[in-house]
Every structure is written in C-alpha cells, then in structure tokens.
N, CA, C and O atoms as a GROMACS GRO file, in nm:
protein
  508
    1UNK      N    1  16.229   8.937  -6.241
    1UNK     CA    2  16.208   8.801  -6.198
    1UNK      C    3  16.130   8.723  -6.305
    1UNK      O    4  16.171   8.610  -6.334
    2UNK      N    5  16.001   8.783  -6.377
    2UNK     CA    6  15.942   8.718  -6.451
    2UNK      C    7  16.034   8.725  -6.585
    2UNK      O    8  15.969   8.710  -6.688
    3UNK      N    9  16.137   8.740  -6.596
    3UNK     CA   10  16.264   8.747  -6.726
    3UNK      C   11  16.336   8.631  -6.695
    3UNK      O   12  16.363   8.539  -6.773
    4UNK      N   13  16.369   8.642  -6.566
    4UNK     CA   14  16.407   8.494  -6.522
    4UNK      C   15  16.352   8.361  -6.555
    4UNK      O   16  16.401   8.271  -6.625
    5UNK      N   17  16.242   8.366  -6.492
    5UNK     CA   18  16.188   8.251  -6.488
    5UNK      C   19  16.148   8.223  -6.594
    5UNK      O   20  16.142   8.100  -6.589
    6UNK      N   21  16.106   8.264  -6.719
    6UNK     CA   22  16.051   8.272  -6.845
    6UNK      C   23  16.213   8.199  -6.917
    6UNK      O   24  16.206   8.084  -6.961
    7UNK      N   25  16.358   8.280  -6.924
    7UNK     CA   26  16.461   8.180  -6.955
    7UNK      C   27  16.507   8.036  -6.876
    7UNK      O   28  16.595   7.961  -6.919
    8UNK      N   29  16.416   8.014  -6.733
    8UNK     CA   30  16.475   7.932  -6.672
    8UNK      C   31  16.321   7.813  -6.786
    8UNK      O   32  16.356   7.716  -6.853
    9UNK      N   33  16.220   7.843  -6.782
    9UNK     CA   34  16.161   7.791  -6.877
    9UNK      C   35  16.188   7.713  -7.022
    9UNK      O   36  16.167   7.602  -7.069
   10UNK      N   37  16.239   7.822  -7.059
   10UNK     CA   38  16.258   7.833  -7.210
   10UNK      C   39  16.422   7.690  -7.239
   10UNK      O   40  16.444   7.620  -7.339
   11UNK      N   41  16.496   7.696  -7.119
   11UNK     CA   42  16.618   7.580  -7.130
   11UNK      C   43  16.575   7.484  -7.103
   11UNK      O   44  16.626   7.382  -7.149
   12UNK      N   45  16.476   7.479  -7.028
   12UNK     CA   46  16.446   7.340  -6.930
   12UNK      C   47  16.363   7.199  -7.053
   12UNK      O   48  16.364   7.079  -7.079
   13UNK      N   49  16.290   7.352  -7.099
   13UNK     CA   50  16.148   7.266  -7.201
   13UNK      C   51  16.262   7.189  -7.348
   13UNK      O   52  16.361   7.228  -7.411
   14UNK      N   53  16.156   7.041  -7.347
   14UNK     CA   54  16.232   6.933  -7.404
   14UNK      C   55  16.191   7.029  -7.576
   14UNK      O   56  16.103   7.111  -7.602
   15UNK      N   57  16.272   6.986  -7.639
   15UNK     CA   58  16.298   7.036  -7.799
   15UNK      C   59  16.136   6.937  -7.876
   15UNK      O   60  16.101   6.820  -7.886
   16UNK      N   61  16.107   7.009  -7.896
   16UNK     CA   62  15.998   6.968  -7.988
   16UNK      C   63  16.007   6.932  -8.149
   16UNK      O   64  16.041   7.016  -8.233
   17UNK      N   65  15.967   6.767  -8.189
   17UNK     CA   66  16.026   6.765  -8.344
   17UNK      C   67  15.948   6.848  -8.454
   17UNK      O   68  15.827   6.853  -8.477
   18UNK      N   69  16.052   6.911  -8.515
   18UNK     CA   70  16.018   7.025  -8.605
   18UNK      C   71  15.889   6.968  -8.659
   18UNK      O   72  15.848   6.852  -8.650
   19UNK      N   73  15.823   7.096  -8.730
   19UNK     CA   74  15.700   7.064  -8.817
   19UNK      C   75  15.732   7.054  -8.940
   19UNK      O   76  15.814   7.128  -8.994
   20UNK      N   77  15.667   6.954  -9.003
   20UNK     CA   78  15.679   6.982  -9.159
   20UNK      C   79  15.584   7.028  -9.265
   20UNK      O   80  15.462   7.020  -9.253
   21UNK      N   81  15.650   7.079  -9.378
   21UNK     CA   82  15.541   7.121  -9.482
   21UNK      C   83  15.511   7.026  -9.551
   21UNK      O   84  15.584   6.928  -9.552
   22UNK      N   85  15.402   7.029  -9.625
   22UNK     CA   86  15.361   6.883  -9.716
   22UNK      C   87  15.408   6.916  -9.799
   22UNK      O   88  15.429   7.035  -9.825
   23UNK      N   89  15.443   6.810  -9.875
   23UNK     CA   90  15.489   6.860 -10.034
   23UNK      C   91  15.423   6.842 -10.086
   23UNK      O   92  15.334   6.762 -10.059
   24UNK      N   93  15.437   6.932 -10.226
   24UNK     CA   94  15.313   6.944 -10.319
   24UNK      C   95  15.251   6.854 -10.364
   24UNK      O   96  15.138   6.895 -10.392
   25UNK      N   97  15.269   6.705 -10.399
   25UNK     CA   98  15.152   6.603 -10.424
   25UNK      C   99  15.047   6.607 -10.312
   25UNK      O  100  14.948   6.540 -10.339
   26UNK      N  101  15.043   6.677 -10.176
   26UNK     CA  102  14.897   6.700 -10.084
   26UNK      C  103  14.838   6.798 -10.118
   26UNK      O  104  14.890   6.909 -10.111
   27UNK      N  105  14.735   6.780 -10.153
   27UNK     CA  106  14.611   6.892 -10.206
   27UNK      C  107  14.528   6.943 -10.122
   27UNK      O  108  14.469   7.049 -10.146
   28UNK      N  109  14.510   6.875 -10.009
   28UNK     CA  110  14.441   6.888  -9.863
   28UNK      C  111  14.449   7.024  -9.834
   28UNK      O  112  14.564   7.067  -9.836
   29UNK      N  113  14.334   7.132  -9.801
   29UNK     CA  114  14.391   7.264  -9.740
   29UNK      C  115  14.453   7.253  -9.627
   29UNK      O  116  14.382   7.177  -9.561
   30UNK      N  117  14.548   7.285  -9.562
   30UNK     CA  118  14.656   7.239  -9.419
   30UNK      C  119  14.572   7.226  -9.308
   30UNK      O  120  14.615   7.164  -9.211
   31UNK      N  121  14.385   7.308  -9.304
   31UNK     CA  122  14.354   7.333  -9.143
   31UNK      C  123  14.268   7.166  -9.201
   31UNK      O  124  14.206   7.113  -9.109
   32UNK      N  125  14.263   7.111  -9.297
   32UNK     CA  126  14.223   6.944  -9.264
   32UNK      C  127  14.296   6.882  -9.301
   32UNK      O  128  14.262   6.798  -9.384
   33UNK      N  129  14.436   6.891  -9.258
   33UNK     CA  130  14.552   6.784  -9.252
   33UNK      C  131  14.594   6.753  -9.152
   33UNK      O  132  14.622   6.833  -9.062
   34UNK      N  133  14.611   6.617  -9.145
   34UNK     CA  134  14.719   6.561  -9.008
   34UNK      C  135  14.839   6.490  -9.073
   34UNK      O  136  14.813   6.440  -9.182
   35UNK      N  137  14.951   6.476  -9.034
   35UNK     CA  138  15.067   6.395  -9.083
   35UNK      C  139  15.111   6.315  -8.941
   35UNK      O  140  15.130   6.354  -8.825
   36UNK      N  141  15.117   6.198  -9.003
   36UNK     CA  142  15.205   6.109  -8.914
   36UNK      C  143  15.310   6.077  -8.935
   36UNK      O  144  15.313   6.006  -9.036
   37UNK      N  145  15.426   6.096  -8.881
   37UNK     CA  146  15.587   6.059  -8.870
   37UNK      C  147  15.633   5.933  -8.758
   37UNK      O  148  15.606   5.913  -8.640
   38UNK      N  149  15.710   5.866  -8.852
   38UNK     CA  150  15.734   5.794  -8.757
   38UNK      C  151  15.804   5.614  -8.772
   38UNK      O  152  15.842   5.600  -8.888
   39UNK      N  153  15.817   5.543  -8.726
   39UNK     CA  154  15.887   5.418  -8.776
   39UNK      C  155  15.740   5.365  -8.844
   39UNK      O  156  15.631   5.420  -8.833
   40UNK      N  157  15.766   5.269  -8.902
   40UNK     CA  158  15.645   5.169  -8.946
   40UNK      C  159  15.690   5.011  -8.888
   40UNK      O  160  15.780   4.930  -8.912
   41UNK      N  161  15.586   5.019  -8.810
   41UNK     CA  162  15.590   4.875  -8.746
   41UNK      C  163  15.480   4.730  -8.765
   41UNK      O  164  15.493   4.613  -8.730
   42UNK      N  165  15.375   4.804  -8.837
   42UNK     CA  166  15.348   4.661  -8.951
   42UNK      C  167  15.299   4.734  -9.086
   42UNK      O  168  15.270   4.854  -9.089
   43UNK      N  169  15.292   4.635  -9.215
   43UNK     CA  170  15.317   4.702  -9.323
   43UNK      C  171  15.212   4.546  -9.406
   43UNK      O  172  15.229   4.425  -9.390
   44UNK      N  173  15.138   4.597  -9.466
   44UNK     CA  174  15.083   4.468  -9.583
   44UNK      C  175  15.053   4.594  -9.727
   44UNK      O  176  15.038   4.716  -9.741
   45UNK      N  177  15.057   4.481  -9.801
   45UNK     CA  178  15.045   4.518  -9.918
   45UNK      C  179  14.942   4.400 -10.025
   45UNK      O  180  14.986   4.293 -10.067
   46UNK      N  181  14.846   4.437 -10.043
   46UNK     CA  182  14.783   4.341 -10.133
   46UNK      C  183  14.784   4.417 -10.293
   46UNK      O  184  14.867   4.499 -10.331
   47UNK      N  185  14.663   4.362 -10.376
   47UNK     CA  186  14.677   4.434 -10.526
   47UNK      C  187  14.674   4.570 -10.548
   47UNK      O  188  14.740   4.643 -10.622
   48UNK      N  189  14.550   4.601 -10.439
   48UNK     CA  190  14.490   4.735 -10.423
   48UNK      C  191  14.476   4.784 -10.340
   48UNK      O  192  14.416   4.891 -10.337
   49UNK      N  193  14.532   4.719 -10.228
   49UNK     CA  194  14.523   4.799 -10.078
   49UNK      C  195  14.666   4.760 -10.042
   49UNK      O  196  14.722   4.657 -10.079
   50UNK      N  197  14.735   4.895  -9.934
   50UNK     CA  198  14.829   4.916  -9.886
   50UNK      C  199  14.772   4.946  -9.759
   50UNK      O  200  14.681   5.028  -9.740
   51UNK      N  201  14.851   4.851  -9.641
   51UNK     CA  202  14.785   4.907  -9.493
   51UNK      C  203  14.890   4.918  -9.459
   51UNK      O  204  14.980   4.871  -9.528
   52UNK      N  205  14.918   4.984  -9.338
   52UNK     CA  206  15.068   5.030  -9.259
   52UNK      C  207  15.026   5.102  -9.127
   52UNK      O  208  14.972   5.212  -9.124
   53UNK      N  209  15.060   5.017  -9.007
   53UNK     CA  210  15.090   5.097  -8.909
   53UNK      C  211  15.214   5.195  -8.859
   53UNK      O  212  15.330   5.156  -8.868
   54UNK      N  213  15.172   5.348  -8.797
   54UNK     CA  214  15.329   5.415  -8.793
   54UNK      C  215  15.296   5.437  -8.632
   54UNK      O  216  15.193   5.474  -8.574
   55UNK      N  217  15.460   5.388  -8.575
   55UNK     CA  218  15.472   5.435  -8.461
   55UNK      C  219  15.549   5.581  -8.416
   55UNK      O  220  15.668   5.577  -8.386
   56UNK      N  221  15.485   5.691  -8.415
   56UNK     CA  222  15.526   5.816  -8.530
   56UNK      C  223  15.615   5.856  -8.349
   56UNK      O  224  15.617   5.794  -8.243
   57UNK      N  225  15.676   5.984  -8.393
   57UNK     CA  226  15.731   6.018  -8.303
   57UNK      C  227  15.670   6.095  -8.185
   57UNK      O  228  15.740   6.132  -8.091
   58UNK      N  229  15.570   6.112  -8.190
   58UNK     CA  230  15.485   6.187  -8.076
   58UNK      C  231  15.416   6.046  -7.957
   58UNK      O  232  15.338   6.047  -7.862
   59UNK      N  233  15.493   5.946  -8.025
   59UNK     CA  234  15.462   5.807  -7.914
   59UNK      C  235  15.339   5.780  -7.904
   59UNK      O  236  15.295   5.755  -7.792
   60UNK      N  237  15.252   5.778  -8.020
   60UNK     CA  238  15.128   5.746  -8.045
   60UNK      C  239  15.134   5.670  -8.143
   60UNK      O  240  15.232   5.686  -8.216
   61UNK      N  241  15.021   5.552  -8.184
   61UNK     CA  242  15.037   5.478  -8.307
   61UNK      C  243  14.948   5.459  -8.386
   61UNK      O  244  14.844   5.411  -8.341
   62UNK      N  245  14.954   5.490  -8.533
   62UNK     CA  246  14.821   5.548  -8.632
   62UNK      C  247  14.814   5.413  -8.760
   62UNK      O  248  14.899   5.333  -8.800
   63UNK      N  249  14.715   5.428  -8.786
   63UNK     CA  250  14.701   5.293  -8.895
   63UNK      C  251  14.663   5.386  -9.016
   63UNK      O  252  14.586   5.479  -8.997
   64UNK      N  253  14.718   5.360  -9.142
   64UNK     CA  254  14.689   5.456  -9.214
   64UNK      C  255  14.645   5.314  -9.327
   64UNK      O  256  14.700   5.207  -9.303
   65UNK      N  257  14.544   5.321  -9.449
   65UNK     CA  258  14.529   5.255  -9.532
   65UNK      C  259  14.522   5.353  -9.659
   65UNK      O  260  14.511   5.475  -9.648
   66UNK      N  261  14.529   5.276  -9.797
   66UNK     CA  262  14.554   5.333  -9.908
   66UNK      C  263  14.503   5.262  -9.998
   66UNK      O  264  14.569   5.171 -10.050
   67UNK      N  265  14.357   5.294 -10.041
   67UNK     CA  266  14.307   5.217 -10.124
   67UNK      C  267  14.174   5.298 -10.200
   67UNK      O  268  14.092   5.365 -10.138
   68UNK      N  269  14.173   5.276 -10.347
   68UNK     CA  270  14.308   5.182 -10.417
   68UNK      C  271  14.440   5.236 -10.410
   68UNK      O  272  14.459   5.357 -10.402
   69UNK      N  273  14.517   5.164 -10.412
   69UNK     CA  274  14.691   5.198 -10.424
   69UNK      C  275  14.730   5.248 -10.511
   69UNK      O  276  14.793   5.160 -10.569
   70UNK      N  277  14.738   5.367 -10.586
   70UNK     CA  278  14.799   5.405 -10.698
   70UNK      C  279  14.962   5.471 -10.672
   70UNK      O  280  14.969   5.547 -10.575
   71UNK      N  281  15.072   5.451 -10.737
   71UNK     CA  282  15.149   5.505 -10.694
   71UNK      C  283  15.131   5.602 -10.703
   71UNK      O  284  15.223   5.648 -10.634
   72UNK      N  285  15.061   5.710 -10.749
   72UNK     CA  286  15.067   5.896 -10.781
   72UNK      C  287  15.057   5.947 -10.600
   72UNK      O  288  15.102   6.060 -10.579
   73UNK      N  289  15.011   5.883 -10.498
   73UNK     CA  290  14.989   5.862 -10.395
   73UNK      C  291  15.114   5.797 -10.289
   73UNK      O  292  15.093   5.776 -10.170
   74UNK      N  293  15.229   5.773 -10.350
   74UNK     CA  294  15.322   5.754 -10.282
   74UNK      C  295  15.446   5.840 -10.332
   74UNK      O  296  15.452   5.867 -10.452
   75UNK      N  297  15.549   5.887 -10.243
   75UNK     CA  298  15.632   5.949 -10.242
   75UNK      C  299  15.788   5.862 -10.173
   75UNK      O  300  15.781   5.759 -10.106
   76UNK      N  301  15.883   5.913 -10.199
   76UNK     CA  302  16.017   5.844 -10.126
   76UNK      C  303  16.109   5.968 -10.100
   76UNK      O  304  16.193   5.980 -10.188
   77UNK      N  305  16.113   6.021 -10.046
   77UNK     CA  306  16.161   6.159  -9.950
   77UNK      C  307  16.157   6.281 -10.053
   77UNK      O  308  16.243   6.348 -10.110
   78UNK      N  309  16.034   6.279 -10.052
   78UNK     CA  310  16.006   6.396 -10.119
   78UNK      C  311  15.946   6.416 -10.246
   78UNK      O  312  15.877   6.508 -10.289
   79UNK      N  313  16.009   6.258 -10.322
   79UNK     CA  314  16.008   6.276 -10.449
   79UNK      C  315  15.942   6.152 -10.540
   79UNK      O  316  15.932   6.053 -10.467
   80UNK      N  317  15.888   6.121 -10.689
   80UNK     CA  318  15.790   6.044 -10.707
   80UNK      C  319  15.803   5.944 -10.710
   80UNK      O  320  15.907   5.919 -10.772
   81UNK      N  321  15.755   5.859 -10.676
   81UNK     CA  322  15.759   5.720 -10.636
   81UNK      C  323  15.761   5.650 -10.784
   81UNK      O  324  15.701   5.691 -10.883
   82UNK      N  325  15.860   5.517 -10.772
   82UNK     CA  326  15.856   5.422 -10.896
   82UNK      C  327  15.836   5.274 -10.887
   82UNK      O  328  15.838   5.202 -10.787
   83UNK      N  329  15.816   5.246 -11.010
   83UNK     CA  330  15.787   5.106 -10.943
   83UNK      C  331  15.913   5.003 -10.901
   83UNK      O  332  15.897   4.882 -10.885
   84UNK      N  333  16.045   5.074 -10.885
   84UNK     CA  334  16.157   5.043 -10.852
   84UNK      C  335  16.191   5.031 -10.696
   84UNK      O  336  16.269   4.955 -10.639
   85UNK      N  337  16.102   5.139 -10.643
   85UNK     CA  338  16.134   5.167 -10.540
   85UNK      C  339  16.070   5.096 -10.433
   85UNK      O  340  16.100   5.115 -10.315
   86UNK      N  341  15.982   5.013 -10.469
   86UNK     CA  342  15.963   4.900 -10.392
   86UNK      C  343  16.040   4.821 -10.325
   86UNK      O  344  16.027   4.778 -10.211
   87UNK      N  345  16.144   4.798 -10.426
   87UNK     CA  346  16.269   4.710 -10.301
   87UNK      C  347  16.332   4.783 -10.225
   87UNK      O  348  16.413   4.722 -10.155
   88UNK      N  349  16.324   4.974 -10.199
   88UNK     CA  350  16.403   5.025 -10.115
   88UNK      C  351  16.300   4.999 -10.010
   88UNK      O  352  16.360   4.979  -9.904
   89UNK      N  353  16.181   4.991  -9.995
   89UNK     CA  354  16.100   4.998  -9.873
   89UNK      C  355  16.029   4.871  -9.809
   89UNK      O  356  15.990   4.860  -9.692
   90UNK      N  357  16.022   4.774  -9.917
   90UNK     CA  358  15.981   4.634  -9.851
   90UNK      C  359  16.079   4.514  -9.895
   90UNK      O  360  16.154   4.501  -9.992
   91UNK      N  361  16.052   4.438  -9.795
   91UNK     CA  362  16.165   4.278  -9.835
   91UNK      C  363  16.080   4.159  -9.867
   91UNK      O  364  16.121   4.048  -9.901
   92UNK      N  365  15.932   4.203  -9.850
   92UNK     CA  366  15.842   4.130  -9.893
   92UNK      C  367  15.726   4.205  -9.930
   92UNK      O  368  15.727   4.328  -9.924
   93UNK      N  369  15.582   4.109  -9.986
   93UNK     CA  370  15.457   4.244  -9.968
   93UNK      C  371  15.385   4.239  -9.838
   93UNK      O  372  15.283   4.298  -9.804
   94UNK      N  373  15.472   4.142  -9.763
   94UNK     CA  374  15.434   4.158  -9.604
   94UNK      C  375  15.479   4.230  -9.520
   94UNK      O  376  15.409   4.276  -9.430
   95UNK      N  377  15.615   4.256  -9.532
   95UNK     CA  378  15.745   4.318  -9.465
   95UNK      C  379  15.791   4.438  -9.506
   95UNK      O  380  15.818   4.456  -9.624
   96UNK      N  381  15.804   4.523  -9.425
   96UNK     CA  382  15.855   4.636  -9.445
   96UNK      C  383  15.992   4.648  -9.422
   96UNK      O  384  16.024   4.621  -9.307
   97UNK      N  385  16.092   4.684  -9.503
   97UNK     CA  386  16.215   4.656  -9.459
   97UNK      C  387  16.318   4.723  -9.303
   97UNK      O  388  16.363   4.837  -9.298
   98UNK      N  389  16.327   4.662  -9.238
   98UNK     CA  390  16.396   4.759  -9.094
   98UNK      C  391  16.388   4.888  -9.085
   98UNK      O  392  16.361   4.950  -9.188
   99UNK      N  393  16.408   4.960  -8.963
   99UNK     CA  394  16.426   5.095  -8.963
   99UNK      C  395  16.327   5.208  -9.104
   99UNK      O  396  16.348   5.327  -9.125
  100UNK      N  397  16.273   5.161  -9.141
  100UNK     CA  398  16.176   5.210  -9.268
  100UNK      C  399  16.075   5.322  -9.176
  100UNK      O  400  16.001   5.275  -9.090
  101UNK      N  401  16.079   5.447  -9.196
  101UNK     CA  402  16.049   5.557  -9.175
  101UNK      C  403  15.905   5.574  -9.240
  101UNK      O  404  15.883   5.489  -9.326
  102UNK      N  405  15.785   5.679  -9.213
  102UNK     CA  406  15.727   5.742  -9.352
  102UNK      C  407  15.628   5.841  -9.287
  102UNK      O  408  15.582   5.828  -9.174
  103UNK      N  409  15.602   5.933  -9.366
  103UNK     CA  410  15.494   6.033  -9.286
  103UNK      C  411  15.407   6.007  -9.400
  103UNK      O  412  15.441   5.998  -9.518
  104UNK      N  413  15.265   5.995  -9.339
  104UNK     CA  414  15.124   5.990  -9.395
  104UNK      C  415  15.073   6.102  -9.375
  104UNK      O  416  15.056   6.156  -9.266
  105UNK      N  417  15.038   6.154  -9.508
  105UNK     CA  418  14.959   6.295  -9.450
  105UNK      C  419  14.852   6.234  -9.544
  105UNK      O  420  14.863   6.184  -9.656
  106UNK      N  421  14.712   6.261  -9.436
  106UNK     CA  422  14.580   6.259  -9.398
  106UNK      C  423  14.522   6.338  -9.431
  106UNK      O  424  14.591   6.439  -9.416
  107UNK      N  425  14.400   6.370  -9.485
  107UNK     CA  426  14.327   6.485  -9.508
  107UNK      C  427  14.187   6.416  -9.391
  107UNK      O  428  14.193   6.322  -9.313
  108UNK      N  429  14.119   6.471  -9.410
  108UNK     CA  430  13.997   6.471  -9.354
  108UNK      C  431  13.869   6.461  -9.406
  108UNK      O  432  13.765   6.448  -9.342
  109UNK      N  433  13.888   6.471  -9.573
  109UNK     CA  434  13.769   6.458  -9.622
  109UNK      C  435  13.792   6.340  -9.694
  109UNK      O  436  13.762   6.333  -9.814
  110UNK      N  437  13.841   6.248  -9.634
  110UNK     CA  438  13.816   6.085  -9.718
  110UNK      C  439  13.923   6.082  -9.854
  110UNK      O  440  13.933   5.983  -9.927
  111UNK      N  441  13.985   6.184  -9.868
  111UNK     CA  442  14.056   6.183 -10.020
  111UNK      C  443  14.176   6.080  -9.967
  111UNK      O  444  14.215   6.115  -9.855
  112UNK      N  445  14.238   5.972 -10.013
  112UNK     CA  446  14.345   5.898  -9.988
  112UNK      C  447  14.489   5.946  -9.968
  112UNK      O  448  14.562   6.012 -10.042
  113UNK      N  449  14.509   5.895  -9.848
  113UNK     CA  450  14.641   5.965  -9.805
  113UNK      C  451  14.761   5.963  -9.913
  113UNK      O  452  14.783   5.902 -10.018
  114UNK      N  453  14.817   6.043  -9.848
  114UNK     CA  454  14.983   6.045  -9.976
  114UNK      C  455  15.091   6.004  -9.847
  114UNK      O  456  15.103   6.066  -9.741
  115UNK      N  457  15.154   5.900  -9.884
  115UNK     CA  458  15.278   5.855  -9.814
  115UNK      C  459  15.399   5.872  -9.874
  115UNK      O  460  15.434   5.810  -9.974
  116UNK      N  461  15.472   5.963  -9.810
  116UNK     CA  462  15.581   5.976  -9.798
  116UNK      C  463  15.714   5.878  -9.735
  116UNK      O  464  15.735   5.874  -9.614
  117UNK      N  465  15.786   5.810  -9.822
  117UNK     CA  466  15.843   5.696  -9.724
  117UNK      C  467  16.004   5.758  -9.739
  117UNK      O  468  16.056   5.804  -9.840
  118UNK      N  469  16.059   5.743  -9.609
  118UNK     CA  470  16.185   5.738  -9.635
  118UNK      C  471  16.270   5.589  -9.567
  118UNK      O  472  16.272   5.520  -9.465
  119UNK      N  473  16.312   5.596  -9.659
  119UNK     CA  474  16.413   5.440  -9.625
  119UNK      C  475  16.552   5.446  -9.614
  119UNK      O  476  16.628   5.523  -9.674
  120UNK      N  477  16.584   5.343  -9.516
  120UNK     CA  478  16.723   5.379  -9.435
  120UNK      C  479  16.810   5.389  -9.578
  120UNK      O  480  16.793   5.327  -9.684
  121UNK      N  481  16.924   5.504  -9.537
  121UNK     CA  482  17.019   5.461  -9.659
  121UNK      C  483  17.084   5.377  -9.696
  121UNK      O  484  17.130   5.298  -9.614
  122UNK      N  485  17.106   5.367  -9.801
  122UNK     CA  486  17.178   5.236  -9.864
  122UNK      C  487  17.303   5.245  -9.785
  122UNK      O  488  17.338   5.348  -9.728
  123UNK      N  489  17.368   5.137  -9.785
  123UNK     CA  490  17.535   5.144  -9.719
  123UNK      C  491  17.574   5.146  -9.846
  123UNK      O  492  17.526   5.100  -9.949
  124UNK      N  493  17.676   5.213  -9.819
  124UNK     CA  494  17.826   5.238  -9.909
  124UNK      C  495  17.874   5.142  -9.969
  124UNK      O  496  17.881   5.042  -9.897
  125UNK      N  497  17.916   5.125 -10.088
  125UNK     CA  498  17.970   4.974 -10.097
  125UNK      C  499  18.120   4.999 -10.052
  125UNK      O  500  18.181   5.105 -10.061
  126UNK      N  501  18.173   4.856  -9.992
  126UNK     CA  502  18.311   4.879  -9.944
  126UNK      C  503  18.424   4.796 -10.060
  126UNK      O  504  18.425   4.700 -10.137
  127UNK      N  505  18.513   4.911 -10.010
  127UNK     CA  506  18.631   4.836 -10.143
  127UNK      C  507  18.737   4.731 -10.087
  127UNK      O  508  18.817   4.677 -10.164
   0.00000   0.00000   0.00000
C-alpha cells in the first residue's frame, strides 16, 4: 500500500522547473548563491547603473541592481556579452525589449551580480 500511494504521489506532484548550474563567469561558492529566472518586467539603464526587475518563475518578484555596470558582468545565454548585444535585449535604455528573459545570479557577499540574459529569438527572415 505504501508503494502505492508513494506512485499515486509521485504522478500527481506538479513538475518542478529544472535547476541550473551557473556558468563559469559566477565565482560565488553555490551555498551563497541565489539565481533568479524569469521574465523582466521593468528594466533602466543609466551610465553606471543597470536596475531590472524579474518576474522569475517561482511567481515571486526580485529587483536585482548592477553597479557599476561593467559588461564582464553580463552574459547572453551563456556566453560573453558585447557591446552589440544591447539591441538584442533593449529597444531603449528604458525598455527592455518584449518577452526578454534573464537569470541573475546573486551571491551574498555584496560581490555584483552576473546577468545572464536571454532574448527572444530573432525571427527568420522570410523569402
């Protein structure tokens, strides 16, 4: 019976979103890291400060800031950020462009977060 109920468990329970590993630009030891995933639903950008709220997927909402802003500190799915890649993620330095994704991983001892952004894909061009 307790074999039972343990698989009647195990179908019922909602899928949990996978965990991720940091990639190597986080230096943070993992037991003082937090990462936030999730849409970004406001976004500013000044000379030296980057602020961004994420409405991450655990349905909680985190304000992450980044200052000073260096790009060595930003990422675009995975990989190093340029100064190109600004137009994949904002449409202004106010605006974050639609559907714009990003996980912030946090350390705990004050060292400045590393953002990871991923941005919707480009469409295809049509012929």
């Amino acid at each position: 019976m307790t074999a039972a109920l343990l698989a009647v468990l195990l179908i019922a329970a909602p899928e949990a979103p996978p965990r991720l590993s940091p990639p190597a630009a986080v230096t943070c030891p993992r037991d003082h890291l937090t990462s936030y995933t999730g849409r970004v639903v406001s976004y500013r950008r000044a000379a030296d400060t980057l602020e961004l709220t994420i409405k991450t997927d655990w349905d909680t909402t985190e304000r992450v800031r980044l200052t000073p802003l260096r790009v060595e500190h930003l990422l675009v799915r995975g990989a190093a950020f340029t100064a190109t890649d600004w137009a994949r993620i904002e449409s202004s330095l106010d605006r974050a462009r639609p559907d714009l994704r990003a996980t912030a991983w946090v350390c705990d001892d004050r060292r400045p977060p590393v953002i990871d952004w991923q941005p919707a894909a480009a469409p295809a061009n049509a012929e």
